[in-house]
Rosetta silent file (secondary structure, phi, psi, omega in degrees, C-alpha in Angstrom):
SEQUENCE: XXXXXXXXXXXXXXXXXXXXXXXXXXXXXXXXXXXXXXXXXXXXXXXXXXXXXXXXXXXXXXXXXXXXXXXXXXXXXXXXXXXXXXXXXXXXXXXXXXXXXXXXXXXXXXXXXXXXXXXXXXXXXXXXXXXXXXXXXXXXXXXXXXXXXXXXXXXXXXXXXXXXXXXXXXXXXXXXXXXXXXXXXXXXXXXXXXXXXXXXXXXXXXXXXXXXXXXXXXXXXX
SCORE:     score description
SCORE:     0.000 S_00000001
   1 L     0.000  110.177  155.780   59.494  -14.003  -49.339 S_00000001
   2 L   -30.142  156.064  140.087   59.483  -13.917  -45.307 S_00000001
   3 L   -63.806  135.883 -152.788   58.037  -16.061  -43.334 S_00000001
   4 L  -150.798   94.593  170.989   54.954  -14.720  -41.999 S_00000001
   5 H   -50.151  -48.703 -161.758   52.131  -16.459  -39.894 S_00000001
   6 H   -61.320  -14.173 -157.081   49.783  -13.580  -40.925 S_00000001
   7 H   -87.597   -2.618 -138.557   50.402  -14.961  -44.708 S_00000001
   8 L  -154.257  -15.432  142.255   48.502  -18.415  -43.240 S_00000001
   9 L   -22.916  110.832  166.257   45.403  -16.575  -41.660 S_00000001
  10 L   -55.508  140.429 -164.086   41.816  -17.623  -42.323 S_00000001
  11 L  -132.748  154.393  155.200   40.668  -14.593  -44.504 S_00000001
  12 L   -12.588  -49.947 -165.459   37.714  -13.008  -45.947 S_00000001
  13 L   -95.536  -43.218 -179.453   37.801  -15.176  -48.902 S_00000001
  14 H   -56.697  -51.937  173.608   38.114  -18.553  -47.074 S_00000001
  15 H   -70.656  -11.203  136.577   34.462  -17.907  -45.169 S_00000001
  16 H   -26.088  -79.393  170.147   33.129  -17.047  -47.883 S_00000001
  17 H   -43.242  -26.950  174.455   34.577  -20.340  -49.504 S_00000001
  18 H   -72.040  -89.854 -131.162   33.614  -22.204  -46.436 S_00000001
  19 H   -64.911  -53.321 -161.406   30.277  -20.876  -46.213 S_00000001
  20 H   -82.937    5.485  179.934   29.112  -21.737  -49.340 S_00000001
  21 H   -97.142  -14.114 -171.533   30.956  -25.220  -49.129 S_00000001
  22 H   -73.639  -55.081  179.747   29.317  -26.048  -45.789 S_00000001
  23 H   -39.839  -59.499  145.221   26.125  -25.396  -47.689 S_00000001
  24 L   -35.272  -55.175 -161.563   27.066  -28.267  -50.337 S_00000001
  25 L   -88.876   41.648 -147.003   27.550  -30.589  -47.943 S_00000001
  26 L   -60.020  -20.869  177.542   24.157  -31.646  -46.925 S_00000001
  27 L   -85.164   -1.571 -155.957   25.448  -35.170  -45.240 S_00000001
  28 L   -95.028  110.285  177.458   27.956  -32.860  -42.677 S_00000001
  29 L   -88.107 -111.975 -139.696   27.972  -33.967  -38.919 S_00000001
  30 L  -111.859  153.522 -167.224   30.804  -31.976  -37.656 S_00000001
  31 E  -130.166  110.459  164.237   32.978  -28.463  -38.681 S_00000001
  32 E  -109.154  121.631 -178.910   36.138  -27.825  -37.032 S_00000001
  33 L  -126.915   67.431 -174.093   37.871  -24.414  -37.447 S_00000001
  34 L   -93.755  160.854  164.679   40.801  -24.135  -34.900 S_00000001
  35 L    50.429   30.350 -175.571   43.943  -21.779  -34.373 S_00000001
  36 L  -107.239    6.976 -169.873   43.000  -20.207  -37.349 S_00000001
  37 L    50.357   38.366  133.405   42.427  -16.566  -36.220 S_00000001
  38 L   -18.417  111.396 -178.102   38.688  -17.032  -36.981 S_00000001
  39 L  -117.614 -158.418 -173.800   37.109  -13.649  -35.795 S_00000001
  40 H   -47.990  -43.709 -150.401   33.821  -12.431  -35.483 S_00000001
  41 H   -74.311  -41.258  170.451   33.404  -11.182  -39.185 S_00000001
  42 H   -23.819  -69.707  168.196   34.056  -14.835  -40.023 S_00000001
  43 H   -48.958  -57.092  166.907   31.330  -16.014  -37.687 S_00000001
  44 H   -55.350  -18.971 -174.818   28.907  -13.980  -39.283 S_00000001
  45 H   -88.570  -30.284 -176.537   29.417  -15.307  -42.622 S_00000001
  46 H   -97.414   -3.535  177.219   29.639  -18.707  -41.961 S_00000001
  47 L  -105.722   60.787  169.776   26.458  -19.284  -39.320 S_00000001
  48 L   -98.286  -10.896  179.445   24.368  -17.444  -42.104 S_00000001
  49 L  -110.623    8.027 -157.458   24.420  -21.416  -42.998 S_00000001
  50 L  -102.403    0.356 -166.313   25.115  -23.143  -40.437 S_00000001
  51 L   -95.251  -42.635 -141.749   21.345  -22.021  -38.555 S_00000001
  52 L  -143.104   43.148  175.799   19.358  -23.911  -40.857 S_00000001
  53 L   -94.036  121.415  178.084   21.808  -27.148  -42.013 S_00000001
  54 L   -53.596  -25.829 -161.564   20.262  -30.617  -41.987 S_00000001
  55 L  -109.502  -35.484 -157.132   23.020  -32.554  -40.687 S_00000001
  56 L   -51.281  109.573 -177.049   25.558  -30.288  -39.000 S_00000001
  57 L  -108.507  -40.604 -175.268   25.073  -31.806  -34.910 S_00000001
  58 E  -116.118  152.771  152.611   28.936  -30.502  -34.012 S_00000001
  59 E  -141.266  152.879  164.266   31.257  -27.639  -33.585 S_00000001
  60 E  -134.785  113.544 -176.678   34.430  -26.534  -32.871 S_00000001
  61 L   -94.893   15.272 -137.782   36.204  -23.211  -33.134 S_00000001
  62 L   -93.047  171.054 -152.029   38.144  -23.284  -30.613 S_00000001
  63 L    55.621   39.970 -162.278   41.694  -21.289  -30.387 S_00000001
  64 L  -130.709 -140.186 -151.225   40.624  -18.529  -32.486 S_00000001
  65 L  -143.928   46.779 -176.874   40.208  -14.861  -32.126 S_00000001
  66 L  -108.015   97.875 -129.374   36.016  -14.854  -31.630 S_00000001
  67 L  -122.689  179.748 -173.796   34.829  -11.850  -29.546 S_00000001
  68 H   -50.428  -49.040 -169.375   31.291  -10.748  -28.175 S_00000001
  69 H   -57.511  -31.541 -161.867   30.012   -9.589  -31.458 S_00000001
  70 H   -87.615  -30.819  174.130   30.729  -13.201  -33.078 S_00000001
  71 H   -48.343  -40.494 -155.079   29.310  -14.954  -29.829 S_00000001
  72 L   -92.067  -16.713  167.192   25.971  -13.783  -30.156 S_00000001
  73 H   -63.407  -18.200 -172.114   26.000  -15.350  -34.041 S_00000001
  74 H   -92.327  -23.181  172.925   25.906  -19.032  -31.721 S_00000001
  75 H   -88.207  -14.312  171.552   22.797  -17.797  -29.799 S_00000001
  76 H   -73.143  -13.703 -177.458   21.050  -17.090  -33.111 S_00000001
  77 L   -86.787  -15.917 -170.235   22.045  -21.180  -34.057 S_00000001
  78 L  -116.074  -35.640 -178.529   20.724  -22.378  -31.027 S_00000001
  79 L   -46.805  -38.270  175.957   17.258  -20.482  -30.805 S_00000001
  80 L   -41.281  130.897  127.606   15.679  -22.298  -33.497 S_00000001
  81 L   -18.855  -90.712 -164.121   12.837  -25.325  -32.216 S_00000001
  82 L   -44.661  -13.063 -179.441   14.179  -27.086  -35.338 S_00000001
  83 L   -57.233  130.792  158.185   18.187  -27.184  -33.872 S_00000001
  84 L  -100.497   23.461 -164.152   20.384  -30.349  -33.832 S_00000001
  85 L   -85.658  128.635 -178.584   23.704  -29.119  -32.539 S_00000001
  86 L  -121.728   11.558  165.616   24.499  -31.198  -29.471 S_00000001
  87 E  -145.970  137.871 -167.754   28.470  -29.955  -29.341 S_00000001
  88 E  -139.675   95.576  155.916   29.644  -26.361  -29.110 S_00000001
  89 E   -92.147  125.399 -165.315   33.562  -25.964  -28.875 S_00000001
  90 L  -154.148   21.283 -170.803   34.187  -21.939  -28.328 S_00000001
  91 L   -83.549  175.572 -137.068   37.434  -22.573  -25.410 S_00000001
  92 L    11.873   39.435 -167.602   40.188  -20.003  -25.898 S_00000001
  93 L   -81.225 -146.085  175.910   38.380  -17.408  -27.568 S_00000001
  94 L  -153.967   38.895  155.809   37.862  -13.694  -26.671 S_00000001
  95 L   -39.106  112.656  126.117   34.539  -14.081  -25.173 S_00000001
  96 E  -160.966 -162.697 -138.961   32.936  -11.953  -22.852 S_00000001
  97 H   -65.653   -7.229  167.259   30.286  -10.724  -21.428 S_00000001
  98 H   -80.700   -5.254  166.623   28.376   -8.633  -23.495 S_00000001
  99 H   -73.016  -33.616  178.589   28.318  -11.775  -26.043 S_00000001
 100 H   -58.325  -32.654 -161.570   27.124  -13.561  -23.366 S_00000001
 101 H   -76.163  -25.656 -176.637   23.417  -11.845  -22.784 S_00000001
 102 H   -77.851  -33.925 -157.786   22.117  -13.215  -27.144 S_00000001
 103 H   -93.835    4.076  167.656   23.691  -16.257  -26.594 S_00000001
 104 H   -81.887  -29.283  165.498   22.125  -16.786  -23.483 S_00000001
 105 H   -71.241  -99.665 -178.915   18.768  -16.252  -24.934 S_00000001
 106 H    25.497  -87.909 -163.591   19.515  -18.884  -27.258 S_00000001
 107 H   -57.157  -49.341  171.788   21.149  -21.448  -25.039 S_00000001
 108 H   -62.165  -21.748  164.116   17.319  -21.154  -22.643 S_00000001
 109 H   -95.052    2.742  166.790   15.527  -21.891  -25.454 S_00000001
 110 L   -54.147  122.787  169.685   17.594  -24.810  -26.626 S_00000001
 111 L  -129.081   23.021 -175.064   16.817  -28.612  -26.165 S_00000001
 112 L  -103.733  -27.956 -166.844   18.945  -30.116  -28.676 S_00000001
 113 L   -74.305  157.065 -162.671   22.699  -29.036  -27.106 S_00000001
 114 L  -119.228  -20.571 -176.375   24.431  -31.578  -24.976 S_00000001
 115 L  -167.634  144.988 -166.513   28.123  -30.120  -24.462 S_00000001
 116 E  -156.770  159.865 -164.471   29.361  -26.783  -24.578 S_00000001
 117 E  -164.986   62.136  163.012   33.501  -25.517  -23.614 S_00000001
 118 L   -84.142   34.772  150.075   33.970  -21.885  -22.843 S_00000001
 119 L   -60.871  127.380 -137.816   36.851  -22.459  -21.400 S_00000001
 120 L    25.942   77.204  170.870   39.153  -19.611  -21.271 S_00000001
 121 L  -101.150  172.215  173.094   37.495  -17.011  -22.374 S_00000001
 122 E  -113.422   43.050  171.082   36.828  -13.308  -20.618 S_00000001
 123 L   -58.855  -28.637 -163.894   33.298  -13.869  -19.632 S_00000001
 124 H    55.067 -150.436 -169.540   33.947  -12.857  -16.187 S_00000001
 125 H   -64.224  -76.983 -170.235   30.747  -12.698  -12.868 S_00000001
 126 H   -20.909  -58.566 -174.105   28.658  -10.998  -15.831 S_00000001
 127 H   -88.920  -50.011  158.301   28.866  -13.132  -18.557 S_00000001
 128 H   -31.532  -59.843 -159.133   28.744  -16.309  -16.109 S_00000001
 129 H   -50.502  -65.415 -165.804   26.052  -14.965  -14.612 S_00000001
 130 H   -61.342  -41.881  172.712   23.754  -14.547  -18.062 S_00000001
 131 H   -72.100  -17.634 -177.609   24.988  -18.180  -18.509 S_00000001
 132 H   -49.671  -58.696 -159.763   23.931  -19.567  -15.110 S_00000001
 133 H   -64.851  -50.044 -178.986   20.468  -18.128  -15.569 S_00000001
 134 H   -50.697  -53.119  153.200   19.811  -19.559  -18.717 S_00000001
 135 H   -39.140  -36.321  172.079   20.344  -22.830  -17.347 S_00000001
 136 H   -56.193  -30.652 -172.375   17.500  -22.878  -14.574 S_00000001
 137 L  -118.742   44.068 -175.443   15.516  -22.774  -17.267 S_00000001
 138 L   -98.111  158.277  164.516   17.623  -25.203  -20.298 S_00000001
 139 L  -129.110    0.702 -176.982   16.739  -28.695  -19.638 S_00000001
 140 L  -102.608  -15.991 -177.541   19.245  -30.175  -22.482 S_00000001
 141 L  -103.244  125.619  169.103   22.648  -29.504  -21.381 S_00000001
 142 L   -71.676  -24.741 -166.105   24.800  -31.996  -19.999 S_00000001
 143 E  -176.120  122.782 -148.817   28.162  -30.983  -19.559 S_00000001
 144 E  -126.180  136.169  162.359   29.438  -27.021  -19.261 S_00000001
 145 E  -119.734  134.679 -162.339   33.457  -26.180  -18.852 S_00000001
 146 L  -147.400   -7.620 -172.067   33.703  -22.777  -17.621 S_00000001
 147 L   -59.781 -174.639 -164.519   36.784  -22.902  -16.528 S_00000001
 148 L     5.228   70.656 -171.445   39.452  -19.820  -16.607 S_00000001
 149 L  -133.279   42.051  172.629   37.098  -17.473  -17.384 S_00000001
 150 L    48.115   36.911  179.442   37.751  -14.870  -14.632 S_00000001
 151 L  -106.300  165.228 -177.055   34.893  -15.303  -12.010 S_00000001
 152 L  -131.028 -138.406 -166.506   34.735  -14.726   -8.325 S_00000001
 153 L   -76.281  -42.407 -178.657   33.017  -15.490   -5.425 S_00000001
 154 L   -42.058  -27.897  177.524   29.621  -13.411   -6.791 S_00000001
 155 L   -81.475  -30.108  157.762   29.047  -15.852   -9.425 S_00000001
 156 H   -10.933  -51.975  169.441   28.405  -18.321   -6.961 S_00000001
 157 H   -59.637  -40.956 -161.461   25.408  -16.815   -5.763 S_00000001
 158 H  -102.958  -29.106  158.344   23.650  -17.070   -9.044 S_00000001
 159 H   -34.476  -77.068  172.801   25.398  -20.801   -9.364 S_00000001
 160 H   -43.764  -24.492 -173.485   23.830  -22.049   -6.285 S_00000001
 161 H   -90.665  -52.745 -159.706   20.119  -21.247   -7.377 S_00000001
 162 H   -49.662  -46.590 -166.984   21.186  -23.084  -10.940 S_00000001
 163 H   -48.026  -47.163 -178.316   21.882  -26.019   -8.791 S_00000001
 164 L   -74.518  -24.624  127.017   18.361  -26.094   -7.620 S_00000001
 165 L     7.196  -90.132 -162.552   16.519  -25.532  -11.126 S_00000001
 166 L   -67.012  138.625 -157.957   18.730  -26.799  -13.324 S_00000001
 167 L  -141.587  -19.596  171.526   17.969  -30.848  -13.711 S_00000001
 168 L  -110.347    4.931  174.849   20.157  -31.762  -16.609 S_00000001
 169 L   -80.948  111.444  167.295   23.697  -30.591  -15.962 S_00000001
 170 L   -97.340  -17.013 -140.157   25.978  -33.806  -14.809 S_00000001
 171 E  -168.954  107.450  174.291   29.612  -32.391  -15.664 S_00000001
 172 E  -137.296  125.676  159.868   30.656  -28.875  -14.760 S_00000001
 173 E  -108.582  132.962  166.014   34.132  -27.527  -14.726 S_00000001
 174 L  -132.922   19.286  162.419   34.988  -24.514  -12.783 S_00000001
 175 L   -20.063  139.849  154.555   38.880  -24.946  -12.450 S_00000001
 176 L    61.051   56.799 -176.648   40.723  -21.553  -12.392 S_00000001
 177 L  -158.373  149.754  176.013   37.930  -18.982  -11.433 S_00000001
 178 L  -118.488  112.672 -165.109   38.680  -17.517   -7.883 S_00000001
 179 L  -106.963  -46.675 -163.107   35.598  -18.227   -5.506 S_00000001
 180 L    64.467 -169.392 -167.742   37.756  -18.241   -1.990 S_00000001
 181 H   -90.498    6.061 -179.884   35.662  -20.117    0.801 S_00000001
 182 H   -99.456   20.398  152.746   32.888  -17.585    1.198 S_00000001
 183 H  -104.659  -24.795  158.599   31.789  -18.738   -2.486 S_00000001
 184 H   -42.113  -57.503  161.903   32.695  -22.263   -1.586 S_00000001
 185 H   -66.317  -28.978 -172.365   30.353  -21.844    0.625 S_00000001
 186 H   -69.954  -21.326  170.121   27.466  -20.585   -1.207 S_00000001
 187 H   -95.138  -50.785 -166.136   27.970  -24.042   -3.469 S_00000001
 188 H   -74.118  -16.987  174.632   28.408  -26.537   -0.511 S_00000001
 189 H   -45.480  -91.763 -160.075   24.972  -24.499    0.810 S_00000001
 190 H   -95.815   -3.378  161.698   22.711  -25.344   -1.697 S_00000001
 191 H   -46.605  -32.169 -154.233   24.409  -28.234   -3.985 S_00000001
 192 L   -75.108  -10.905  169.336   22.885  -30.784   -1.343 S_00000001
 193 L   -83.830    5.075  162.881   19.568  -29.931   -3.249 S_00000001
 194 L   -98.430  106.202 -142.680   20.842  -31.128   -6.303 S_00000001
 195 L   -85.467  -12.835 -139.570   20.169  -34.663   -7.333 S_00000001
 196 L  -122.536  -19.138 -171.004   21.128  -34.779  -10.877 S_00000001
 197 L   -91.277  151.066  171.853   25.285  -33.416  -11.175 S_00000001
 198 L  -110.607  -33.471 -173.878   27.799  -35.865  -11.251 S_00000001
 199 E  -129.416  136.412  164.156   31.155  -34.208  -11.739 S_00000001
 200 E  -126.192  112.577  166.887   32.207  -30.519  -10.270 S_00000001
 201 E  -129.868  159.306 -141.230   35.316  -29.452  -10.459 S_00000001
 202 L  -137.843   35.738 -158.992   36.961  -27.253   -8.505 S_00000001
 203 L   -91.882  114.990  138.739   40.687  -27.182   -8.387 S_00000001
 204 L   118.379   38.871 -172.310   42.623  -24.111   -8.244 S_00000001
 205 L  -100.030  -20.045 -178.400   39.379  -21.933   -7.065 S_00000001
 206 L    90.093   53.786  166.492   40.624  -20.732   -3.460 S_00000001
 207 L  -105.516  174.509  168.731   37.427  -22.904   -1.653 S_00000001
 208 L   -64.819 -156.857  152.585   37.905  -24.351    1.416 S_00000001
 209 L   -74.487  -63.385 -163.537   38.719  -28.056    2.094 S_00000001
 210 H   -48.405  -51.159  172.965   35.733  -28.548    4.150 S_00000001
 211 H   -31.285  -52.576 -163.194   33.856  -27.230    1.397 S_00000001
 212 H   -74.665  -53.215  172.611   35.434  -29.154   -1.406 S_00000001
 213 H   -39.161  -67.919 -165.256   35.344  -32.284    0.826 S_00000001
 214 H   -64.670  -15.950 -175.052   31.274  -31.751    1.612 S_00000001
 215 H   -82.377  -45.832 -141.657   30.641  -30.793   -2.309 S_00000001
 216 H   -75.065  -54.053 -162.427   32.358  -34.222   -3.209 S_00000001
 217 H   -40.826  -64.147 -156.245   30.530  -36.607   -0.486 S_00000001
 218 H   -62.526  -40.782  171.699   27.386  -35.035   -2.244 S_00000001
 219 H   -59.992  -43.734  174.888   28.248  -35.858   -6.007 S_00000001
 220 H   -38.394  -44.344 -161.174   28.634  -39.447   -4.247 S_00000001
 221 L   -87.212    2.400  173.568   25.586  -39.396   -3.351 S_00000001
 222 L   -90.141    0.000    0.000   23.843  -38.473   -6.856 S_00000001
């Protein structure tokens, strides 16, 4: 027989097998399912257990093949009062933005998650956007990676208002998104009214210096 990668593929019958094994497993703090071509259909089958599991606090999926339809299975996980998940791994996926507007409902009514890593992903200004807003009014999340996910200067604008809101985000990466300095500016504008972030980062975005300089001076001072 060839070799084949496709022969080595998370399948139909493994979430299935999963799902009901997850289920079993009533002591299970964290489920990791990377680089496993994990799609969407996957996702549905396995958070039909994963929304109402006593123990489960972490996941990670990350490297897989998990598009808008499968996104919106993470805002049904997080909606619940009763949620404990306080880590959400979703970086290299195939995320964007129309996955973004359920799981953004979610994510605002959440108070249990604590860390979340959509890095590289396709949300793009859109799907950013639906996550920004959901943050003025989350008060549980700590630490957001956002990075390479195809934003521009426009998400700024809805960034900067988050800043003022939002009271529990310390640790934001926004590496690899192209803001140029007039979204630089729109962050060194209104950051100085935020008290509460500790780390922003902001390498490879096109902001100015001055900016980047006046953004850092400010995280000193929180």
């Amino acid at each position: 027989m060839n070799f084949d990668w496709n022969h080595y593929c998370f399948t139909k019958m493994d979430a299935n097998n999963i799902s009901s094994g997850i289920g079993l497993c009533h002591g299970l703090l964290h489920l990791g399912i990377t680089s496993s071509h994990l799609n969407c259909y996957h996702i549905k089958v396995i958070s039909s257990v994963l929304i109402d599991h006593p123990s489960l606090t972490s996941l990670n999926f990350s490297h897989n093949k998990i598009g808008d339809y499968g996104f919106k299975y993470f805002g049904k996980i997080l909606s619940p009062l009763s949620c404990h998940f306080v880590s959400i791994d979703l970086s290299d996926n195939l995320i964007g933005a129309d996955g973004a507007i359920l799981f953004s409902l979610g994510l605002e009514r959440n108070n249990s998650l604590v860390f979340l890593n959509l890095k590289l992903n396709k949300l793009g200004d859109d799907g950013c956007e639906h996550i920004f807003k959901a943050l003025s009014r989350n008060s549980a999340l700590q630490s957001l990676n956002l990075s390479s996910n195809g934003m521009t200067e426009s998400s700024c604008r809805i960034l900067a208002d988050t800043f003022v809101l939002n009271k529990s985000l310390r640790y934001l990466d926004l590496c690899c998104n192209t803001f140029h300095e007039s979204g630089g500016k729109y962050l060194q504008d209104r950051i100085e009214e935020n008290y509460h972030l500790m780390d922003l980062k902001l390498t490879l975005t096109q902001i100015s210096q001055e900016s980047e300089t006046y953004i850092c001076q400010i995280l000193e001072r929180n």
